[in-house]
N, C-alpha and C positions, 0 to 999 in steps of 0.2 A: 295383611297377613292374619289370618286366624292364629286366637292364642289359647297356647294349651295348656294344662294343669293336670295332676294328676286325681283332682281331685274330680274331673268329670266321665269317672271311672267308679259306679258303684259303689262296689267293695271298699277301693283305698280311700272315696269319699265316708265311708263309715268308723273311718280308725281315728282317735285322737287326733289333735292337731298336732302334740309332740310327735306322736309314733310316728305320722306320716311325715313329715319332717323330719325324722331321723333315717327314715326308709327312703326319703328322696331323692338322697346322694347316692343312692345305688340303682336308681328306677333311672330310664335310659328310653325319651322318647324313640320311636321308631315310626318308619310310614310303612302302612302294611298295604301292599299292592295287590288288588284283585289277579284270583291265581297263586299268590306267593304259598309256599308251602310249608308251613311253621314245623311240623311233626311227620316223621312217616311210620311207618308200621316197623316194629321191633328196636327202632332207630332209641337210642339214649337219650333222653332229654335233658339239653342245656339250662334255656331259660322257660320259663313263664309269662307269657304273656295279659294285659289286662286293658284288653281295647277301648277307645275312647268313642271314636269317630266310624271306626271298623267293624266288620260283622264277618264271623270266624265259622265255617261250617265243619263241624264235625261226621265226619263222615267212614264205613265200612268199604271195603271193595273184595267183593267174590274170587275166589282161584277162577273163575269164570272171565273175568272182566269188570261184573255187572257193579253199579255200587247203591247206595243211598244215604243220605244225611238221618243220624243219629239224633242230631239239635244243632240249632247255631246260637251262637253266644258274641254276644254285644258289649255294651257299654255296661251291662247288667254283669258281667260275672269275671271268669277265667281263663286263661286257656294250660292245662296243664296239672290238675289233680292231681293226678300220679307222683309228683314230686313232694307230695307230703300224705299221701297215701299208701308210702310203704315200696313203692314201684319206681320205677326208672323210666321206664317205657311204655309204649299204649300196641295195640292190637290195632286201631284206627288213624285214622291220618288227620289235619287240620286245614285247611285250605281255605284260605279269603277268599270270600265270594261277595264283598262287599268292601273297596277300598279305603282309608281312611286311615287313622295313625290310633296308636296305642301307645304302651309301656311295656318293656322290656325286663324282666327281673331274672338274674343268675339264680340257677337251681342251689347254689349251695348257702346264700343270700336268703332266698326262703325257707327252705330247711330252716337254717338257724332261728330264724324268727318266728315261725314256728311252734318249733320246739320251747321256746320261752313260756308257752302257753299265753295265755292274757285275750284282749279280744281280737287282735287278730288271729288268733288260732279258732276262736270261736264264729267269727264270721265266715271264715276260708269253710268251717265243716256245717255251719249253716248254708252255704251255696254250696255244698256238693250234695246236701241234700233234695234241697232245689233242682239241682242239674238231674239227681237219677230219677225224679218225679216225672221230668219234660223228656227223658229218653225211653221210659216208661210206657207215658203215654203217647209218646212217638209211634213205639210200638206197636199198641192199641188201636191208634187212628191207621195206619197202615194194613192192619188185618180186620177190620172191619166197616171203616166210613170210606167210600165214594173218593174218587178222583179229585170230583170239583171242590167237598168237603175238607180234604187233603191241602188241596190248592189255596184253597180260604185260608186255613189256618195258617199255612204256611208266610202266606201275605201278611198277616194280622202280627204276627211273631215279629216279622223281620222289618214291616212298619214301625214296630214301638221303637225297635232298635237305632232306626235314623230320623235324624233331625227333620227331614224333608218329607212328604207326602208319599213322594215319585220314588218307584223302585229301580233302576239302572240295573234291569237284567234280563236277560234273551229267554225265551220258551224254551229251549234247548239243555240252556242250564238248570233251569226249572226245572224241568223233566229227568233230567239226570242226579239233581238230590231226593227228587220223591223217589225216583228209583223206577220210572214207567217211561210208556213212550212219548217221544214228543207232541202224535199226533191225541193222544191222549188229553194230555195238557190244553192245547190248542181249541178242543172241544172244551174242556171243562173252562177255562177262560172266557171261550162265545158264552156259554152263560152264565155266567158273571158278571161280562158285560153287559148282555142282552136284559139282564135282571136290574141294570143300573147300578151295581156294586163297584166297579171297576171301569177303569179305562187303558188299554191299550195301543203302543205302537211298536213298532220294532226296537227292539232293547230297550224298552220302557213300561213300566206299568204303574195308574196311580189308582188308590181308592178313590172313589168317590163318596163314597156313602160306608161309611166302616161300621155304625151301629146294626145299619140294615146288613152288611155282610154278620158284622155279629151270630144276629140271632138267625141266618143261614146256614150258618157252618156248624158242625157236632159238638161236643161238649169239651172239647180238649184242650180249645184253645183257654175254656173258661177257666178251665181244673188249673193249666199249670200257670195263668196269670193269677189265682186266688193265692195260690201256692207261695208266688215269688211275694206276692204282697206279703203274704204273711211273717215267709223268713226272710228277708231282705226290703231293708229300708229305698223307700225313695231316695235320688241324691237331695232334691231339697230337705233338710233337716237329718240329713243321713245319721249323722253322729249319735245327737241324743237316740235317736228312734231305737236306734243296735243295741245304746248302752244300757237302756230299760229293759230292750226285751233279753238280752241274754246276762244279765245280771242274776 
């Protein structure tokens, strides 16, 4: 049996050992199933999530139908901003698109903690900086790089996020968080492959060569990986790293 900690969670790897110890007793593993739907549109929000193993896509949907992912958010961050940003609720939805377990935290749980200020308040508003940089240039890449550039990126993001090489995920999905057609994707993947970046089979996809996809793909993935380094510690030596830089 795989064992978990809360401390293989970014963020809550960056908080003191007391604070995260006093916060543990209310942190509440969960398994977050691909599909599960943490948040919907207008809806109140309970808790907070802070995935460990799981990758959380945030995502937009059209009065049309139509949708696309905003960011997805990992082991790196949050799920639930709004709960100490003044707000209750999101305009967007959350939806595991990568299974895997997290934590659990009651909105009034964090509020409080908070509002205490110290560093976990200063971490939480260092990653939502973070966050509106990577939906930013979500943006950006969406209205001006390429399908297959799109594609790259998107791989390279939600790579760092899992443990494993192999992506567990169908073209269809794919195609439905960039927001294009499937047969779209399908194209921009043959070269990809065909380029020796990737490999493909049905509801799988692995890099092969991720430097060489690197310096393929447009600049965005660079932007908001330099980004996270800078406001957000590695978990290894997570603690000290936060306690220097936001001192």
């Amino acid at each position: 049996m795989p064992s978990h900690h809360p401390n293989q969670n970014q963020l809550l790897a960056a908080l003191p050992m007391a604070a995260l110890e006093s916060l543990s007793a209310d942190l509440e593993l969960v398994a977050m199933r691909l599909g599960d739907m943490l948040y919907e549109p207008g809806r109140h929000l309970q808790h907070a999530f802070f995935p460990t193993t799981a990758v959380v896509s945030l995502h937009h949907i059209t009065a049309a139908g139509e949708s696309a992912e905003t960011t997805g958010v990992g082991h790196e961050g949050m799920i639930g901003i709004s709960l100490f940003m003044g707000g209750s609720s999101t305009t967007g939805s959350a939806v595991v698109q990568t299974g895997g377990h997290g934590y659990r935290l009651d909105h009034r749980i964090l509020s409080l903690s908070f509002d205490r200020g110290g560093l976990l308040q200063r971490v939480l508003l260092r990653y939502t900086q973070a966050l509106i940089t990577q939906i930013a240039q979500t943006a950006v890449c969406y209205r001006h790089h390429s399908i297959e550039q799109q594609l790259g990126r998107w791989l390279l993001s939600t790579a760092d996020r899992l443990p494993e090489g192999e992506l567990s995920m169908t073209q269809e999905l794919v195609a439905g968080l960039l927001g294009v057609r499937r047969e779209s994707v399908t194209e921009a993947a043959g070269q990809l492959r065909d380029a020796g970046y990737i490999r493909y089979r049905r509801g799988h996809i692995s890099i092969l060569d991720r430097i060489g996809l690197q310096t393929h793909v447009c600049e965005c993935y660079g932007v908001v990986k330099k980004e996270l380094g800078r406001l957000l510690p590695p978990l290894a030596g997570a603690r000290d790293v936060v306690a220097s830089a936001v001192r």
